[in-house]
C-alpha positions, -999 to 999 in steps of 0.1 A, spaced: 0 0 0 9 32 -8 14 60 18 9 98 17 10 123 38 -6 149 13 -27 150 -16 -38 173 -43 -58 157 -69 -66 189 -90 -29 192 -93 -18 161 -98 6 160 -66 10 136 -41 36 135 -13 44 103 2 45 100 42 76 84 46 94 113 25 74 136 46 87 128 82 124 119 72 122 155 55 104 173 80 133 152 107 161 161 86 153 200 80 143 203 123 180 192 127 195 216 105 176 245 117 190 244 153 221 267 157 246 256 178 240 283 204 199 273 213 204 258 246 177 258 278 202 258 311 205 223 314 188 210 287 217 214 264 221 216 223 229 179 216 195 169 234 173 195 215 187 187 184 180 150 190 146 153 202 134 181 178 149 151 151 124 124 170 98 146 168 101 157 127 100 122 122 72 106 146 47 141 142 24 125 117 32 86 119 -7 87 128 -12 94 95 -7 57 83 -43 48 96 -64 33 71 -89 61 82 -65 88 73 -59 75 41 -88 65 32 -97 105 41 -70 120 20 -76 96 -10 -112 90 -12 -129 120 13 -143 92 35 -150 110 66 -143 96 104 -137 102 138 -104 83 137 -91 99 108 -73 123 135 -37 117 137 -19 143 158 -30 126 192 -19 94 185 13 106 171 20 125 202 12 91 223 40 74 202 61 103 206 62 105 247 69 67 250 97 70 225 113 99 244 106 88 278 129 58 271 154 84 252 155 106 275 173 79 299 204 84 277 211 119 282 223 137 315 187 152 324 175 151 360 141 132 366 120 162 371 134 178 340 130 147 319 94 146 326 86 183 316 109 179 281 88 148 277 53 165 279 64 197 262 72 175 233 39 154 235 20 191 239 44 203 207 31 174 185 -7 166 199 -9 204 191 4 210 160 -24 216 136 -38 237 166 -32 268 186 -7 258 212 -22 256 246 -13 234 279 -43 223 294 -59 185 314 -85 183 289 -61 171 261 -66 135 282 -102 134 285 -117 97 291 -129 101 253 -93 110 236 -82 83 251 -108 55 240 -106 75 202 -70 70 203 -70 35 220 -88 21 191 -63 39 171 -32 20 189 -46 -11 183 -55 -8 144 -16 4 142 0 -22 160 -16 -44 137 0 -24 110 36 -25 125 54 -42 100 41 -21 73 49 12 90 85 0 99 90 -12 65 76 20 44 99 43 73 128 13 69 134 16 105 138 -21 107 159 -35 124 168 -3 145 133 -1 162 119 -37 168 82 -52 164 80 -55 203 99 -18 211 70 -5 184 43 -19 202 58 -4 233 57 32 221 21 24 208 7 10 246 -17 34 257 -27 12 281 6 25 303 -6 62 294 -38 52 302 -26 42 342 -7 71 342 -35 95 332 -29 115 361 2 128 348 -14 147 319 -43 163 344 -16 174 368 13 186 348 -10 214 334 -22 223 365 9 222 382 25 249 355 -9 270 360 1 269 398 32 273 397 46 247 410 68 242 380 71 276 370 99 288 353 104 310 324 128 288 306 100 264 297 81 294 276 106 299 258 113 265 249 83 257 242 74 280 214 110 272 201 102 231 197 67 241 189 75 264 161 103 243 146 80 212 144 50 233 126 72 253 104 92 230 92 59 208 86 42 240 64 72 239 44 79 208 32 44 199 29 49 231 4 76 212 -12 96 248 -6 135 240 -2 150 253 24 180 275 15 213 283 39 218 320 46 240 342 23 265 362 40 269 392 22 305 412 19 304 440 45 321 465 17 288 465 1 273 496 24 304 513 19 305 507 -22 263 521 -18 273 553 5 300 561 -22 272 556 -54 249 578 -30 268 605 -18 295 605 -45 325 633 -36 296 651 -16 308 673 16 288 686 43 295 687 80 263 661 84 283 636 60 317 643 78 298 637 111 278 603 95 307 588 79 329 591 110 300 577 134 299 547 106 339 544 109 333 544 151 304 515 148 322 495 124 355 495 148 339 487 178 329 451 163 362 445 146 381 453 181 363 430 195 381 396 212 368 363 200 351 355 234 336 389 235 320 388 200 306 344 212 297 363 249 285 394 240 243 394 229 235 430 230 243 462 212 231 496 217 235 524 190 221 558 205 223 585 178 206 614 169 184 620 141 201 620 103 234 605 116 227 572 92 216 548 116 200 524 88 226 518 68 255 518 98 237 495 118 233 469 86 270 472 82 273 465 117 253 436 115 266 424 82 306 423 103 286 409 132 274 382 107 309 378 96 326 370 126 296 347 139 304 325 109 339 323 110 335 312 152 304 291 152 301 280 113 271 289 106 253 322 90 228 347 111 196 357 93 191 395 99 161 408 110 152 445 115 120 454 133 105 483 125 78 504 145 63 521 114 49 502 80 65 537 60 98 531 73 97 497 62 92 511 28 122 536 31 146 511 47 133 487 21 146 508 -8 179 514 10 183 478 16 177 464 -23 203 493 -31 231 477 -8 222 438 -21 206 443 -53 192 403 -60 223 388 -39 200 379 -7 164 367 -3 147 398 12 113 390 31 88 423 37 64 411 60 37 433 77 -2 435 75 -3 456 40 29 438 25 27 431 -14 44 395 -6 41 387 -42 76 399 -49 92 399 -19 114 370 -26 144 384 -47 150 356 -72 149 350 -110 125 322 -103 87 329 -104 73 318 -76 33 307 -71 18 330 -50 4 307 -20 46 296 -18 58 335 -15 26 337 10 42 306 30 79 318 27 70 353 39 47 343 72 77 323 78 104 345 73 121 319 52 148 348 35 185 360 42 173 395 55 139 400 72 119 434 74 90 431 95 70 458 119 70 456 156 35 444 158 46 410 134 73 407 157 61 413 191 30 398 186 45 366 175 64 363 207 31 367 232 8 340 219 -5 303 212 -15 314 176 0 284 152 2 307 122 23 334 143 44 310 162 57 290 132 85 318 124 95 323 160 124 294 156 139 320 130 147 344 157 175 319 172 208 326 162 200 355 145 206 392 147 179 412 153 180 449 147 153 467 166 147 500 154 133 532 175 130 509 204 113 541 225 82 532 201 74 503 225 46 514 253 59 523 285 36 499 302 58 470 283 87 478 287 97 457 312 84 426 301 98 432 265 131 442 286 134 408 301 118 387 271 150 404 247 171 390 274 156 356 274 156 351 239 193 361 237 200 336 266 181 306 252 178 313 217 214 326 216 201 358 195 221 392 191 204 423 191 213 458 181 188 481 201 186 514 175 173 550 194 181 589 197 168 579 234 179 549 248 148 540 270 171 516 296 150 484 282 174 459 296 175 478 331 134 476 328 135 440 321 156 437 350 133 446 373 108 411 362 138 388 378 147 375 407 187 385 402 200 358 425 189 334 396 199 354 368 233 354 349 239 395 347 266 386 323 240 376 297 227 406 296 261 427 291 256 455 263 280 471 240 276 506 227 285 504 193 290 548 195 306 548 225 312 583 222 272 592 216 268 619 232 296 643 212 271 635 182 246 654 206 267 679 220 276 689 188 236 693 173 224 727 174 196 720 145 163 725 171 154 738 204 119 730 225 98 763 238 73 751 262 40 773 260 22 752 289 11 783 313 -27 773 303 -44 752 278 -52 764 247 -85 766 226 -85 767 184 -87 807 189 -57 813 210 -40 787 192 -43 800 159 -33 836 174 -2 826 186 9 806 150 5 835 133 24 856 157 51 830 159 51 819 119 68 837 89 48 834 50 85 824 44 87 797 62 78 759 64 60 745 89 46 715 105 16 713 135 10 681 148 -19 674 176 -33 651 192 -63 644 179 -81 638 141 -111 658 153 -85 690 161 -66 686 134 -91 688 113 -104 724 130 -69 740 128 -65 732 92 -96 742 81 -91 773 101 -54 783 90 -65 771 56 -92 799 54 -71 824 75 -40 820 46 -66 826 21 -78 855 37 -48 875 40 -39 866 2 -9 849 14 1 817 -15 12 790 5 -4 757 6 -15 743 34 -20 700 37 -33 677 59 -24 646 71 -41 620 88 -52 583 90 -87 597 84 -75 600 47 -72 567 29 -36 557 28 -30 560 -9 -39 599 -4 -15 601 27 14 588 0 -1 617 -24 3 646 4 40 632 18 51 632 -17 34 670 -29 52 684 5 81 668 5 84 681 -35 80 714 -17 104 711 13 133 698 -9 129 734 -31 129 755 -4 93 765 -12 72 774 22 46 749 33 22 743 63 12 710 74 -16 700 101 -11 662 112 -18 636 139 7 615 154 10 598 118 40 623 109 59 606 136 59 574 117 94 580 106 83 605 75 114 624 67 106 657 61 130 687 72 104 719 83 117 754 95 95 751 121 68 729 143 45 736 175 37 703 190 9 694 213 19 684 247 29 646 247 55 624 262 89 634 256 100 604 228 72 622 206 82 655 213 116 643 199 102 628 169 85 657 164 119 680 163 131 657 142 109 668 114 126 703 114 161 712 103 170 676 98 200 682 75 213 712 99 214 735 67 182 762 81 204 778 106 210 771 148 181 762 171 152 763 152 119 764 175 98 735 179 67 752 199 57 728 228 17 738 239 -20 720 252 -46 724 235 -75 715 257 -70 681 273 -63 663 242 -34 645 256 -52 629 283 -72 610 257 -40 597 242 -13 590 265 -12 570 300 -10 594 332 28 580 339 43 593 304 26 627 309 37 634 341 77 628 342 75 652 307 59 674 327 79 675 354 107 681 330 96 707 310 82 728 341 100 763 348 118 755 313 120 787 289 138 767 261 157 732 259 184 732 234 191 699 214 222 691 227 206 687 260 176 663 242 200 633 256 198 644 288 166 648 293 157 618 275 181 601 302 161 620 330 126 610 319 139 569 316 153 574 350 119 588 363 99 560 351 123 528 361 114 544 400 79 538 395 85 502 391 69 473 369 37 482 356 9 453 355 4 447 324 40 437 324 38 416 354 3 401 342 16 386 309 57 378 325 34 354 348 12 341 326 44 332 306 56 314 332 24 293 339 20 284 299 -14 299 304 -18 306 265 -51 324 276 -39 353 293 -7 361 274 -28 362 240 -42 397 262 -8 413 251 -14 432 224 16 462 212 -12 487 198 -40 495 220 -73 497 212 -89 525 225 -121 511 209 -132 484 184 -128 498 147 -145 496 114 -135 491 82 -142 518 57 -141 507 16 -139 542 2 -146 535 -40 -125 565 -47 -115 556 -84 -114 533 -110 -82 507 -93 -103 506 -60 -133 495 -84 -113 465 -100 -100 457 -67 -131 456 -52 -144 433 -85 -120 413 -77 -119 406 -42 -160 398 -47 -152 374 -72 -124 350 -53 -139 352 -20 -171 338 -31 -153 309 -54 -162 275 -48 -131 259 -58 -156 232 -76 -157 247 -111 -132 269 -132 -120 303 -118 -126 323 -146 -116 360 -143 -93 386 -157 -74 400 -130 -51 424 -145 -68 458 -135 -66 448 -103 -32 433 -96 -10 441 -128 -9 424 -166 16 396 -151 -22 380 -134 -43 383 -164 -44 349 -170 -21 335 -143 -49 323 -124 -73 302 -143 -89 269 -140 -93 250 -105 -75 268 -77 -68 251 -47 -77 264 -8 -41 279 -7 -39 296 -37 -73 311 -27 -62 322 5 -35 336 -10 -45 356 -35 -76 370 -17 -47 382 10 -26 399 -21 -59 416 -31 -69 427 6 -33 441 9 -38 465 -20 -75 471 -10 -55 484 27 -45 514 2 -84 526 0 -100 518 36 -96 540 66 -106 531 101 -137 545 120 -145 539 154 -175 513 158 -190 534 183 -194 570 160 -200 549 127 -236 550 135 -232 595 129 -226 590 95 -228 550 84 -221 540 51 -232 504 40 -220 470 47 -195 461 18 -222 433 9 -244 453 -7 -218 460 -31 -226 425 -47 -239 398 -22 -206 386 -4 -200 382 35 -174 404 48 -167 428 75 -163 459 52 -183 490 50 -182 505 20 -186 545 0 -196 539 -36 -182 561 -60 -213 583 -65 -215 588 -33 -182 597 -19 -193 635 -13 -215 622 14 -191 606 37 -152 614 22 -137 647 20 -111 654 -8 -90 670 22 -100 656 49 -106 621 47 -142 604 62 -170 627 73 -182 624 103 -210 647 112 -203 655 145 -166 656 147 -166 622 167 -154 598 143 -123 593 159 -104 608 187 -65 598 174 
């Protein structure tokens, strides 16, 4: 009889199952770098047990029931194969385990985590007693004896014979033993969730076996080959900055290329042991000093050594707070490795259809697969992808989490993450160098302390301080600062201002000469001040343009306005600009001016860095710090307002050289007030493997549900739209019939014809939501019902969660200028 672990009839492919696990075995093994190691549960066992369990995960799968499933679509309640698998598994191991140097207590917890990684892995991961309910066990009882009957088939098809024995194989099959021992499964669980057997190692090792097995699984099943990582030559910045800057002088280049020189050094002065000891790196810089590309080249020297002392190659992966400085960083990065490296973009609105940098065309459901599973050289994800992947039981985010392990991890604007989580982000960084054996380089103009906030989550007396050891790759930071004399803060905080003072005091503080950017707190203020400087400007006869920017306006238009006031900025033409928080994003835009509206300090220093980036405007240009009514209360926790507060009080003006200081003074001010509970909350629930509570963690807030808002602005959102209708309600029983190349480009105009299966479907419906993203805004659920467009089903019979505008009748709920209309200012408060 012939075997398979997967079928696809429409295709014509079959995999067979004894390919499957010795694959799925053989790629677990290579995956592990030699540095992935849980105290005393050391490399050589991981390796051999992550090997057991690639090959064992699906041996359920030669059921008759299964088969008879895949081949035929005769359904039944035995068909189920991870359970019985997972059985097999924890006898196997439990007599494995005897040959390694593992205490008893450990040995039992390695041996449960495995069975948990394997009955689990089609499912979210959770640890819980009712995996080993009365009727599991009778299913997969039934199961044991069906396959034991079968034992000289499956030994024979996997050629294990005469390693593994007819009698040893009925052995690992005997639930009866499990059975007797039932107790086991009920109180392990409980005894994590009451933690008895706490400890934070098992997390982490956890999600590591876990995602290993499930990843590994996706991809061969995918029949995707699994590349080793190129190491690129570190000259290749250097050659880039040359092409870019050419013969160029400027005291900012001088100042750039001499910071690069600095970072650069620090790595190749470093010993042999420091560079195998050493897991963290800190690069505090200003703004426009070149931290992108100097902290690739640091990585791509880190990457360098690490290969020459360990023999083997680091993926990079750079986390990004903001989807538009993906994009930037993005551009830079193709630039420096043209097609030499596989680059992954992943993030909620990434086009993942060319992602991969290869001459090969790749199907789109594979470059789906690859990029959810960071399966590249260099890795550009958003802190949301990344984060969020760390703090939950979620099989589709966990399966990339094995690629963080020997890697090196560039975090960039590290202040980004919420104050409330910075201490149990502080101490996960810290774990995951520790077990994972992962370097990071922490990128900031203020250095927030992360590490000294993780601190604070351990008990120190069982904690190796030497783990978590930094190196500042600019040791001589702060001359970089001391140096700057681009911006300067001027607090206006005496009282809080309405629209009419406000709008007094910009035009007695602004020039018709000069650029300038306002950013608030809120998209109901913003919206009042531009309207109201737009009709003032007007008034007085005075030419300048004024823009707005906000997520109120569909992304596509927020593109359009960067771009048109950018254009202006870079030919000295004047320019006003009204904007949320969403210029903070890392836009690089260099202003004369700015007046801010009270927020914590980090924001305030984004904000300055907006104006006089390049240094060429002249010294201390003012960035006006004010309140306008209590709109930062609705924004920002109490903690983060008060120690900026507290600074800025009695302050006539803070020049930028003293930015680092304060920044220093405001990190200092928050570590006193301890851990918050949020951090606490989900650091414990981590420790108990209670899956429930840590899927609470969540790295954007919401301050309320949201909506989403199709706006049918023009013909491209129309064929997108078309589209989207047409393979979300396919069948995948006859033909797919449909011309997609308004929608997508020529390349798909026939490209997807004829029987599709579930993966290609769920694949190219994601490719078309992803460039739908560029027309829908976000309205609170709550103030929808002021204005309400209708649900996007109406549009032509489909279920979906979208609301949609039509075309002809945009003027009723989208302003050109503005973005969505909401009729009494309430649509969104941020």
């Amino acid at each position: 009889m012939e075997y398979l672990a997967h079928l696809d009839k429409n295709k014509g492919y079959k995999q067979l199952l004894k390919d499957h696990l010795k694959s799925v075995a053989n790629l677990i093994k290579k995956q592990i770098p030699p540095l992935v190691c849980f105290d005393d549960i050391s490399n050589d066992i991981i390796r051999e047990f992550c090997y057991y369990t690639g090959y064992i995960h699906d041996i359920g799968k030669y059921s008759d029931y299964f088969q008879e499933y895949l081949k035929n679509g005769k359904d039944s309640r035995l068909k189920n194969h991870a359970h019985i698998s997972a059985c097999f598994l924890y006898n196997f191991l439990n007599e494995k385990v005897q040959l390694f140097e593992v205490d008893d207590k450990n040995a039992k917890i390695i041996t449960f985590l495995y069975y948990i990684c394997t009955r689990r892995h089609h499912d979210s991961l959770r640890v819980e007693a009712s995996l080993f309910t009365d009727d599991k066990l009778n299913e997969i009882e039934e199961l044991q004896k069906h396959l034991s009957e079968k034992a000289k088939d499956i030994l024979g098809d996997l050629n294990l014979r005469p390693k593994v024995s007819i009698e040893e194989f009925y052995n690992y099959f005997r639930i009866d033993m499990m059975k007797k021992n039932k107790a086991f499964f009920e109180y392990m669980p409980s005894k994590f969730h009451n933690g008895k057997l706490s400890h934070i190692r098992w997390y982490f090792f956890l999600i590591y076996i876990f995602s290993l097995l499930i990843d590994m699984d996706k991809l061969d099943s995918a029949l995707i080959e699994i590349e080793m990582t190129k190491n690129v030559a570190v000259d290749r910045v250097t050659d880039y900055l040359h092409l870019k800057h050419g013969n160029e002088k400027s005291s900012l280049n001088e100042r750039r290329e001499k910071a690069r020189k600095n970072m650069v050094q620090v790595i190749e002065n470093m010993s042999d042991e420091e560079i195998r000891k050493v897991k963290f790196f800190t690069l505090t810089a200003p703004t426009g000093i070149g931290k992108t590309l100097s902290s690739l080249q640091s990585a791509l020297l880190l990457q360098k050594r690490i290969k020459e002392l360990e023999n083997y190659t680091p993926k990079i992966i750079v986390a990004i707070p903001f989807i538009n400085i993906i994009e930037q960083n993005k551009m830079e990065y193709e630039n420096v490795f043209g097609r030499d490296v596989k680059m992954i973009v992943h993030h909620r609105l990434a086009d993942f259809s060319s992602v991969v940098n290869s001459t090969e065309e790749i199907p789109l459901d594979k470059a789906l697969l690859r990029t959810e599973a960071w399966d590249g050289d260099v890795i550009l994800t958003t802190f949301v992808q990344f984060f969020q992947s760390i703090y939950t039981g979620e099989n589709r985010l966990l399966k990339k989490i094995n690629k963080l392990a020997g890697s090196i991890v560039i975090l960039d604007e590290i202040q980004s993450i919420p104050q409330e989580y910075m201490p149990l982000i502080g101490a996960t960084l810290k774990m995951i160098a520790k077990y994972y054996g992962t370097r990071f380089i922490l990128m900031t103009a203020t250095q927030p302390k992360i590490l000294e906030f993780g601190d604070m989550l351990f008990n120190q007396s069982s904690y190796d301080k030497e783990d978590g050891k930094e190196v500042q790759l600019l040791p001589d930071y702060k001359f970089y600062f001391e140096g700057l004399q681009r911006t300067k803060f001027v607090p206006i905080l005496e009282e809080e201002l309405d629209n009419d003072k406000f709008i007094k005091l910009f035009f007695e503080k602004w020039s018709y000469y000069k650029s300038c950017l306002i950013v608030v707190n809120t998209i109901k203020r913003s919206i009042e001040l531009y309207t109201r400087i737009k009709e003032t400007i007007k008034e007085m006869d005075i030419n300048i343009p004024v823009y707005y920017l906000s997520t109120n306006i569909l992304p596509i238009k927020r593109r359009e306005v960067i771009e048109k006031v950018r254009d202006l900025l870079d030919n000295n033409k004047p320019v006003i600009l009204v904007s949320t928080q969403t210029i903070e994003a890392g836009v690089d835009m260099d202003f004369d001016m700015a007046f801010r509206d009270f927020a914590p300090l980090d924001s305030l220093i984004q904000t300055a860095g907006r104006v006089n980036r390049s240094g060429k405007k002249g010294n201390y240009l003012p960035v006006y710090i004010v309140k306008l009514g209590k709109d930062n209360q609705y924004i920002y926790g109490l903690s983060n307002r008060k120690y900026t507060e507290e600074l800025l009080k009695d302050m006539n003006e803070i020049l930028e050289c003293d930015y680092v200081k304060l920044a220093e003074r405001y990190y200092d001010l928050a570590l006193k007030d301890g851990v918050d509970d949020k951090s606490k909350t989900i650091w414990d629930a981590m420790m108990k493997l209670d899956f429930e509570t840590i899927k609470e963690f969540k790295m954007i807030e919401d301050i309320e549900e949201v909506c989403d808002v199709f706006v049918e602005i023009n013909e491209k959102a129309s064929a997108l739209a078309d589209a989207f209708e047409k393979v979300i309600s396919y069948d995948g029983k006859s033909d797919f019939d449909y011309d997609l190349s308004v929608a997508l480009g020529d390349e798909y105009k026939d490209k997807y014809r004829g029987k599709l299966g579930i993966y290609e479907v769920k694949a190219l419906l994601k490719l078309i939501e992803s460039k739908m993203s560029d027309y829908i805004v976000q309205i609170r659920r709550s103030k929808l019902l002021e204005n309400k467009p209708v649900e996007f089903n109406a549009r032509g019979d489909i279920q979906c969660s979208l609301y949609w505008v039509p075309f002809q009748q945009i003027e009723y709920y989208y302003d050109e200028d503005t973005g969505f209309i909401d009729k009494n200012g309430k649509a969104y408060i941020y």
